[in-house]
Structures are given as C-alpha cells and as structure tokens.
C-alpha positions, 0 to 999 in steps of 0.5 A: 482481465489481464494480470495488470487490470484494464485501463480506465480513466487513466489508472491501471487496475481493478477497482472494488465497492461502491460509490467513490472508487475505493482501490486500484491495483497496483501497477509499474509506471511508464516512463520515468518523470520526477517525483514530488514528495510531501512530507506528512505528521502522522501520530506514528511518526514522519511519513513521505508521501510520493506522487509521479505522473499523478499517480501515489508511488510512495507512501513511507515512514521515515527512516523505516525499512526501504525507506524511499526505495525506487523514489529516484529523483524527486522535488519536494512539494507543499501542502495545496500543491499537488492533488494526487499528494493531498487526496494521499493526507487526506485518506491518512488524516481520515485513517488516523481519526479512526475512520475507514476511508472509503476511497483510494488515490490512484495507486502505483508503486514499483516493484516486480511481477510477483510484487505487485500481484501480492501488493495487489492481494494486500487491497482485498484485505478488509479494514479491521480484519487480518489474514497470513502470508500463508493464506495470501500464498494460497490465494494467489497460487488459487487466482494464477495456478502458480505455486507460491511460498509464504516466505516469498509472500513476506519478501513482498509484503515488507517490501511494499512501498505505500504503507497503510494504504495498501495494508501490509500491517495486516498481515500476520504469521502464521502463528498471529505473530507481528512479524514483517512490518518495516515500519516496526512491529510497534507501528504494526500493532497500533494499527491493527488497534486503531482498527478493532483488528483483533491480534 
C-alpha cells in the first residue's frame, strides 16, 4: 500500500477496527473548494469545525495556536446543514460525555509529507493511553527507513490541525511532560483525564 493509502469510497487512507469504520489517514486535498465551518461549545472552550469536499480539514480551539491555519476561504454553516460537520459534533459531544467514539468522519487535513505520516501515526494511538515524540520518531523511521527526530515529531504533532480527533494530546515528552499542545497544556491535561490516561 502507498504512502497515502488506497482509495475507497471516496476517502483517502487506512482504515482500522471493526464495524463502523473507525479512522482514515490523513491526506491533502484536491482542488481547492470553499470551506464551511461550524462553530461547536465544547467543555473546553469554543471549537471551529471545518469541512471541504466532504471531508473534516479542521477541527481547532478557538484562539489556539495555528488556529485556522491553511482554512482559506470559507462560509459558515448551521447546525442540521452540512453532515460531514454534524458526524464531527457528533464524535465530540460522544468524546465529552466520556465515551470512546468508535467511528471517525472522513478526515483530511493539509499539511506536508512528513506531516501527515506523523498525523497518520497519532491515529494509532489507542484511547486512554499516551506514547512520545521519541517513540513516534522511531516508529515511523521502523515503517519508512528514513530517520526521523523527535523535535520534527513535535513541529508536526503541534501543527495538527483536527484537534482531539486526531489525538495529538496524547502524546507526551520524553519525560511524561505536557509539552506541545496548542491548545494548552491545560486542555492537554483534561483530556489525557477525561480518558483514565495516566500522566
């Protein structure tokens, strides 16, 4: 299989688990088309939810870090009017209630090569456990032969645009540290608890 996954229905990427399909991989999208966003009440703040091509893009906390980067234009939608962005509230009102959702919308945020193997790797992350950029530098230097760093792991992971879906709070430094969280180690801490991660 090819580094971007192999198409079908439509999306781009491995899936993994049984019954409803539980993750894509990340890709980069085709040619551009308007965005639409949602703006979502999560416990932790104000999100923006983003959809292009039926796809997630963006999935960003108010006001965080790269807050909307690589959005482009976009129109703002309303609650009812756009599936792809309700299925994304959906998993986040699950999420926040404290389940473990067990499906995903069909993700695909923008970014580089390297950025979306990492984006990628984040997905394998089991719910409730924590891993580091060191181990997800080794990983991907095992799965591609090519050497990577845990600094570039970290430039990556803080650059992820669909926040908590693909789980970048979950990874840790190397001394179990709450570092890289661009939505603030704060956040980062609340929601390693709200899943029994233990930190």
């Amino acid at each position: 299989m090819g580094d971007e996954g192999r198409e079908r229905d439509g999306v781009v990427g491995t899936c993994f688990g049984s019954g409803r399909t539980q993750g894509q991989a990340p890709s980069s999208p085709g040619p551009a088309q308007e965005a639409l966003t949602l703006s979502y009440e999560s416990p932790l703040g104000w999100m923006t939810l983003a959809q292009r091509d039926g796809k997630l893009v963006g999935a960003w906390f108010d006001g965080q870090k790269h807050d909307r980067a690589n959005l482009g234009a976009s129109a703002q939608a309303q609650p009812g009017e756009d599936a792809t962005l309700d299925e994304a509230a959906a998993w986040l009102d699950a999420y926040f209630a404290g389940e473990e959702p067990t499906w995903l919308p069909p993700l695909r945020p923008v970014g580089t090569d390297f950025q979306r193997r990492v984006w990628r790797e984040l997905l394998s992350i089991p719910y409730g456990r924590t891993t580091t950029y060191g181990q997800v530098a080794r990983s991907i230097a095992a799965k591609t032969g090519r050497k990577a760093s845990a600094r570039a792991v970290g430039a990556a992971v803080g650059r992820n645009p669909i926040s908590i879906l693909i789980p970048c709070h979950r990874v840790l430094g190397a001394d179990g540290s709450l570092t890289g969280y661009a939505g603030g180690t704060q956040r980062k801490q609340i929601l390693l608890s709200l899943e029994g991660a233990h930190v």
